[in-house]
C-alpha positions, 0 to 999 in steps of 0.5 A, a space after each residue: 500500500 502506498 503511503 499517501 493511502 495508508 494517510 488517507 485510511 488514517 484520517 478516516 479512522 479518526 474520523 469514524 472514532 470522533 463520531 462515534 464518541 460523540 453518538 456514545 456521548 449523546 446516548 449517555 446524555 439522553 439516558 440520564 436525563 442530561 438533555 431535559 436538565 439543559 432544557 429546562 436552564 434554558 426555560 428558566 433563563 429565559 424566564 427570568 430573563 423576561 421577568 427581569 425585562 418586566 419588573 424593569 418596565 413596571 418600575 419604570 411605569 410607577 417612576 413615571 407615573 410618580 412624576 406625572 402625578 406629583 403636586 409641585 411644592 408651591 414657592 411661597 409669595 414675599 409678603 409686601 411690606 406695608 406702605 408706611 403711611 405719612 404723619 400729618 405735620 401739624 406743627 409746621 407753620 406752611 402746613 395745611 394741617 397747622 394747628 394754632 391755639 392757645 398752646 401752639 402760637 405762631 411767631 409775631 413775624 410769620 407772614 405766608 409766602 403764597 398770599 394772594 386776593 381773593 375773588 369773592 363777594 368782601 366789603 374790603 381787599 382781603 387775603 389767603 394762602 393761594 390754594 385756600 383762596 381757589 377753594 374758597 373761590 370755588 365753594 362761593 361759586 357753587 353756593 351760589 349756583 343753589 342761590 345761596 349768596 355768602 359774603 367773605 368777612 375776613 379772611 389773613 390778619 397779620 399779627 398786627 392786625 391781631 393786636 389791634 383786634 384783640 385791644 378793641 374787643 378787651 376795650 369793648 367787652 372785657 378781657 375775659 371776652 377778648 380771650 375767648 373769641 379768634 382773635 388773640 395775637 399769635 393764637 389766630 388762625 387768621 394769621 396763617 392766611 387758612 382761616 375766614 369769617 363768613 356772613 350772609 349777603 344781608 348781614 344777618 347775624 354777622 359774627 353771632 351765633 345766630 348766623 347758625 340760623 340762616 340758610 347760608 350757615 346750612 348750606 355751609 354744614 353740608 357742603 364745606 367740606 366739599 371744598 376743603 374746608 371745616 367749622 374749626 370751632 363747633 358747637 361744646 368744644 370751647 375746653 378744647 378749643 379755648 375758642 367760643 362756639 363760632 358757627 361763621 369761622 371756617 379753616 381750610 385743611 384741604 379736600 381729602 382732609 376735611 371730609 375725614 375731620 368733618 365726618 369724625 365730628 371731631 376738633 383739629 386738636 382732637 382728631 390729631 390728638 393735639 
């Protein structure tokens, strides 16, 4: 035999001896359950593999569903902080508010910048402050569109004018009188340039508490404060006042103001707690 055939018949052999190796195998494997074993792992990783697959998916689901469903914290608002609210300056000499009495005088030579004539119905030149004079201008003008028909008295005295007042009165009535009245130098309102005497046209009760009678001081009680001004001495008010009860003798404090002083039925000592 040559030699490339006996390498040939020796391949072959081995061949026939693997394969038979591998039958013998898979025999024993068959007869001691070995195959279903494999089976069964493969089942079973498979299995666990899909449930892995689905727990991950359920997870992933809640986690979602937690999102979705959550109620965001609420971010909570700054509270503002309160407007502070400005205190009314009583005690300045321009002031609208300016409180003068008996205890609170104005200095002999205090004259308001802003004086200006007033165009109402006077039996003389007389002078206010320039926004008192506007409001007293405008509250004649609508009286008189009710057929009410006011008079200006008086309106800024100096302090001179004051004196001289006030030494007339004591000449004529007593000191005692004199004290009582609108007219003591320093404690005047007059001289602030925001105060005036009003009458009626016919000169009924001029300067009297009888002019609380008339038409015109009616007129006055419910329209006034409509314009800026207040009765500045009522009526049972004279202990705080130090003033007689002075139905003609109004004080312009400004719109706003007067209607809060007027529905309060207080003084301007007692409404600023003066």
């Amino acid at each position: 035999m040559k030699r490339s055939e006996r390498r040939f018949y020796a391949k072959l052999y081995t061949v026939i001896v693997l394969c038979g190796l591998i039958v013998a195998g898979l025999l024993v494997l068959t007869l001691s359950g070995g195959a279903q074993r494999i089976r069964s792992t493969a089942a079973n990783s498979g299995s666990n593999t899909a449930s892995a697959m689905a727990s991950a998916s359920a997870n992933a689901s809640t986690v979602s569903t937690a999102a979705a469903t959550a109620v965001p914290t609420a971010v909570p608002t700054p509270t503002a902080a309160p407007t502070p609210t400005a205190t009314p300056d009583t005690t300045s000499d321009d002031s609208l508010l300016k409180i003068v009495n008996r205890t609170s005088r104005l200095d002999q030579n205090y004259v308001p910048e802003d004086l200006v004539q007033v165009d109402v119905a006077s039996s003389h030149t007389i002078y206010l402050r320039s926004e008192a004079a506007s409001a007293l201008e405008e509250m004649f003008s609508a009286a008189e569109d009710d057929g009410v028909n006011l008079v200006l008295i008086s309106g800024y005295r100096s302090y001179e004018d004051e004196t001289e007042l006030y030494n007339y009165y004591v000449n004529l009535y007593g000191k005692d009188h004199a004290d009582i009245i609108d007219d003591m130098p320093g404690a005047s309102e007059h001289q602030l340039g925001l105060a005036v005497d009003l009458g009626t046209s016919d000169g009924t009760c001029r300067l009297d508490e009888c002019f609380d009678t008339t038409g015109e001081s009616a007129w006055l009680v419910n329209h006034a404060a409509e314009y800026g001004w207040i009765l500045r001495y009522p009526q049972g008010k004279q202990d705080i006042t130090g003033v007689i009860y002075s139905p003609w003798n109004y004080r312009y404090v400004g719109r706003d103001m007067a209607m809060k002083i007027s529905a309060s039925g207080l003084t301007m000592e007692e409404y600023f707690g003066e």
